[in-house]
Backbone bond lengths (Angstrom), bond angles and torsions (degrees), N, CA, C in turn:
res aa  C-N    CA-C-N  psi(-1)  N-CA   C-N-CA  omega(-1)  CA-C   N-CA-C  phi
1 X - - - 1.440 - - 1.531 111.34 -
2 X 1.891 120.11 -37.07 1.257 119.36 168.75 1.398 122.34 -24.80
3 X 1.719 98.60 -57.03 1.507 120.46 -174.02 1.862 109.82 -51.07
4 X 0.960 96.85 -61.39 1.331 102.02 -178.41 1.713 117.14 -48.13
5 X 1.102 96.68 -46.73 1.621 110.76 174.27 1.427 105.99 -57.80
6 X 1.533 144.74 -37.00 1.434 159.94 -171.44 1.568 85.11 -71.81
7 X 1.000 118.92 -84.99 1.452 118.92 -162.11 1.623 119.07 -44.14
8 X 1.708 114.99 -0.90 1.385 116.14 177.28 1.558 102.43 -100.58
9 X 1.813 104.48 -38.68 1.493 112.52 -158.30 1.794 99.78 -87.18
10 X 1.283 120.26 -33.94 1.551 98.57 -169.80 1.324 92.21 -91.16
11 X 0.959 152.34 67.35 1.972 157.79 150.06 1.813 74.30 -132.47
12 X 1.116 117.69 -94.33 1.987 93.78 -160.13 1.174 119.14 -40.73
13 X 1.692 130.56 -34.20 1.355 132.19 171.46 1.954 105.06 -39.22
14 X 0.963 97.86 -69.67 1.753 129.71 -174.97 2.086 82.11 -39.90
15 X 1.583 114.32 -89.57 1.029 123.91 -173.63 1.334 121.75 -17.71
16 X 1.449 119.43 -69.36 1.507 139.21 161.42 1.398 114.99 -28.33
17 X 1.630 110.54 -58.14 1.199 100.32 -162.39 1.652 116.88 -102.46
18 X 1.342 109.41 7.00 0.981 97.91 177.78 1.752 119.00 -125.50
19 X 1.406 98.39 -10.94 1.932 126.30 -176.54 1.436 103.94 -125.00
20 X 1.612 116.24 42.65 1.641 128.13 -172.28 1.849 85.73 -36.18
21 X 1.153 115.91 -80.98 1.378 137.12 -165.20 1.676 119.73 -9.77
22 X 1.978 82.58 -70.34 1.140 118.30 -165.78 1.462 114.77 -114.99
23 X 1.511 116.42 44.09 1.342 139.62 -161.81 1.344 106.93 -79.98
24 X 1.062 137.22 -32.82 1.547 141.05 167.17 1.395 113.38 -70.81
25 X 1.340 113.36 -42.81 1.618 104.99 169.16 1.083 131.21 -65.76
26 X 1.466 105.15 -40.54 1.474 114.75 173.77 1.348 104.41 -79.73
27 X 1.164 140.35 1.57 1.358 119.61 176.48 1.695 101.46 -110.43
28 X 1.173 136.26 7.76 1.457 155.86 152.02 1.251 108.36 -70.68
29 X 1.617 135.28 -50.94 1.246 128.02 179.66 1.433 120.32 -75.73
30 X 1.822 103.46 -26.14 1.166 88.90 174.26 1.272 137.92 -88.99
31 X 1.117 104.39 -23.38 2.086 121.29 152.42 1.243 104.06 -42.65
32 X 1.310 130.19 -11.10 1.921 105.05 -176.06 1.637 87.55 -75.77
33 X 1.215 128.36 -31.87 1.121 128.46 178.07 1.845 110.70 -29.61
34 X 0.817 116.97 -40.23 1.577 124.21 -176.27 1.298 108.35 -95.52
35 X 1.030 133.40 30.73 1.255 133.55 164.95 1.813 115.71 -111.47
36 X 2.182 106.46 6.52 1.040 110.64 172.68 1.723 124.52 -71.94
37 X 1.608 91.26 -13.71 1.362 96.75 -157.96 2.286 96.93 -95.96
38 X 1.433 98.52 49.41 1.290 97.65 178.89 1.580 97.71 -100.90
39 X 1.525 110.92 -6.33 1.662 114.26 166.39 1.885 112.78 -69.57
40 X 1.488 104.15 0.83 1.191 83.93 -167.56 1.595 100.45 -85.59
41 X 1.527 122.86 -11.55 1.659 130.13 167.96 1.385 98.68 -42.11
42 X 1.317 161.97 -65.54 1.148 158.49 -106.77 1.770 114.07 -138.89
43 X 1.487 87.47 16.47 1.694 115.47 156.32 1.187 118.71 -107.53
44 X 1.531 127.20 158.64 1.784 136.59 -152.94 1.306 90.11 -139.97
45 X 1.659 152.18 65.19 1.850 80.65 36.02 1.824 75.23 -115.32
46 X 1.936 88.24 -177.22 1.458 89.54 -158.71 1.312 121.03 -70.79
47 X 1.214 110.84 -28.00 2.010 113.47 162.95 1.509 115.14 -122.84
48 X 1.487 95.38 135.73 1.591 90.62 -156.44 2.317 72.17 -117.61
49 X 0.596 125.59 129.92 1.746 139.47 164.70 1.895 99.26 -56.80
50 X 1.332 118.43 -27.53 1.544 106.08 173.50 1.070 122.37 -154.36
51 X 1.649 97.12 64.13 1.529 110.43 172.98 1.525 91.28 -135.50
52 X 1.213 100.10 137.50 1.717 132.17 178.90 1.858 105.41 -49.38
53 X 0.642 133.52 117.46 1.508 122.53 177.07 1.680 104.91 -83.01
54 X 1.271 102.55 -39.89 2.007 114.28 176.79 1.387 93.89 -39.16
55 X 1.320 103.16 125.81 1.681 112.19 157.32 1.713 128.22 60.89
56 X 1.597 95.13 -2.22 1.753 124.69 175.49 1.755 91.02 -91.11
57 X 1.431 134.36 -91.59 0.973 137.79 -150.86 1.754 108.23 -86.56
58 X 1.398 108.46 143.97 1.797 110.99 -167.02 1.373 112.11 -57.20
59 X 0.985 137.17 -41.04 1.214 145.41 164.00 1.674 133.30 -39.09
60 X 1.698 96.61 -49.01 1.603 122.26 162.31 1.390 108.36 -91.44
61 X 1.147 122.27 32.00 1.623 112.72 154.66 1.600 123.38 -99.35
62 X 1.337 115.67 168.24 1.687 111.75 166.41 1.333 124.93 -21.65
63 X 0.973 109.08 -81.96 1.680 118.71 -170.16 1.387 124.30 -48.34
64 X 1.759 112.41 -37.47 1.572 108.49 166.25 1.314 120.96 -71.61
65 X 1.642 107.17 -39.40 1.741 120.77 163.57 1.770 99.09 -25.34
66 X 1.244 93.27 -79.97 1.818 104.52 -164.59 2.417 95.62 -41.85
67 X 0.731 91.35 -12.97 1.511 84.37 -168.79 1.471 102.91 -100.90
68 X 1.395 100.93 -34.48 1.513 90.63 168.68 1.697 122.76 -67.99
69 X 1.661 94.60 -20.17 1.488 91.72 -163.47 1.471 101.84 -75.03
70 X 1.733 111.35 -28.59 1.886 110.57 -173.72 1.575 90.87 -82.90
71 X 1.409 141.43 -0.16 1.537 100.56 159.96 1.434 116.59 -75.54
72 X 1.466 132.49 16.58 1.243 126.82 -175.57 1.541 101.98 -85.60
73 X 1.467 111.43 -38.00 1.622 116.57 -163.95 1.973 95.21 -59.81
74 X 0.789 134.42 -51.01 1.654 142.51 -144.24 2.145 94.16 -90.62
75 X 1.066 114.55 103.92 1.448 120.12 168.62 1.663 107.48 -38.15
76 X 1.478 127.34 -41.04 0.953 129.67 -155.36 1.919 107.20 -73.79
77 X 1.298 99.23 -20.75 1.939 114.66 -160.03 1.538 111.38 -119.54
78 X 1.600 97.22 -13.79 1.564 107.08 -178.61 1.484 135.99 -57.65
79 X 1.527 99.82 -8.82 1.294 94.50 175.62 1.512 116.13 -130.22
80 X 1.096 100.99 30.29 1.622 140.63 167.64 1.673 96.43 -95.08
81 X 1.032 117.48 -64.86 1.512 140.47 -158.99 1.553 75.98 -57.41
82 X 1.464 107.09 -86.85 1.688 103.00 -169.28 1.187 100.62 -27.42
83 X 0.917 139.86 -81.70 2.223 138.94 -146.02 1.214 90.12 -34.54
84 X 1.681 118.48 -59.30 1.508 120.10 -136.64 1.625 91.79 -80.17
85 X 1.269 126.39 -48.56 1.402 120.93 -174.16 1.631 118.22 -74.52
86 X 1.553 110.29 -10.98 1.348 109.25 175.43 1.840 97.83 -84.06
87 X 1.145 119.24 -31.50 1.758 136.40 -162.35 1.981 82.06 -75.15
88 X 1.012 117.62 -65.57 1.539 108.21 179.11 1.340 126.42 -68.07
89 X 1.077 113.06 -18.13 1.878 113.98 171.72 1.285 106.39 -83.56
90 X 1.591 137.06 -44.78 1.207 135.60 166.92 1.734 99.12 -50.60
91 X 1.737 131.85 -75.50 1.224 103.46 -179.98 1.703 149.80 -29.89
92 X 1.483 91.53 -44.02 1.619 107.23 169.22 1.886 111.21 -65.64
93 X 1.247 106.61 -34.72 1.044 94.79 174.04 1.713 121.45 -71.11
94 X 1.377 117.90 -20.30 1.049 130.87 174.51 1.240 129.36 -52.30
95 X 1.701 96.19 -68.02 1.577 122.98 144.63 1.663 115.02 -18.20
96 X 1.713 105.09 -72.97 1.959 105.56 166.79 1.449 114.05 -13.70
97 X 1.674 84.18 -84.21 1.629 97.32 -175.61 1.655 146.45 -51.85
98 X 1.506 104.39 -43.82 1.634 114.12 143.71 1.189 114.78 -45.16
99 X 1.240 101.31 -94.08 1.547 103.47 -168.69 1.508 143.23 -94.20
100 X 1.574 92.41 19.81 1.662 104.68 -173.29 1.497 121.07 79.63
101 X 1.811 116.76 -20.94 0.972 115.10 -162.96 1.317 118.35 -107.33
102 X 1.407 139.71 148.98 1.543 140.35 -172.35 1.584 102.67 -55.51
103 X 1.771 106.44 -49.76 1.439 121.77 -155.04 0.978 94.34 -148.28
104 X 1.477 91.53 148.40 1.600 122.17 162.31 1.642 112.60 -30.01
105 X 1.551 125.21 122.44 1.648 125.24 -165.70 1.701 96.67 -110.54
106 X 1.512 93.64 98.37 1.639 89.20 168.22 1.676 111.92 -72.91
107 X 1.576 101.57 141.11 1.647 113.26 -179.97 1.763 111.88 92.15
């Protein structure tokens, strides 16, 4: 449940300290970030407490990663980009802690 709680507080952490101003907006864009884990519907069952989401669910694989990482370059997506890459570094870190592992271990 910690985890879950991280994924609300370090996007306002982030927000606060770095968009003092405009801290509600930016902390709105970066929560869309959590709206990746709507791949987790189309898992059996849909939350498993110790299964890796890295590289398990379509969303948390390589290829969107790499896309999340180029919305950082473009001012316009960047704080989109943050959610999604802060929303996947908290998972992997998750991953660590459960199960020792970076990523999802096929086999």
């Amino acid at each position: 449940m910690f985890h879950v709680f991280l994924h609300a507080l370090v996007p306002f952490v982030i927000a606060i300290g770095f968009w003092r101003r405009k801290w509600m907006t930016a902390f709105v864009f970066i929560m869309v970030g959590i709206l990746i884990d709507v791949d987790h519907l189309l898992a059996d069952p849909i939350y498993d407490p110790g299964r890796c989401s890295i590289g398990f669910h379509p969303l948390h694989s390589w290829f969107p990663i790499v896309i999340y990482v180029a919305l950082l370059s473009n001012k316009r997506t960047r704080l989109v980009g943050i959610g999604l890459c802060v929303h996947i570094a908290l998972d992997a870190l998750d991953c660590r802690l459960t199960s020792g592992a970076w990523i999802y271990a096929i086999g």
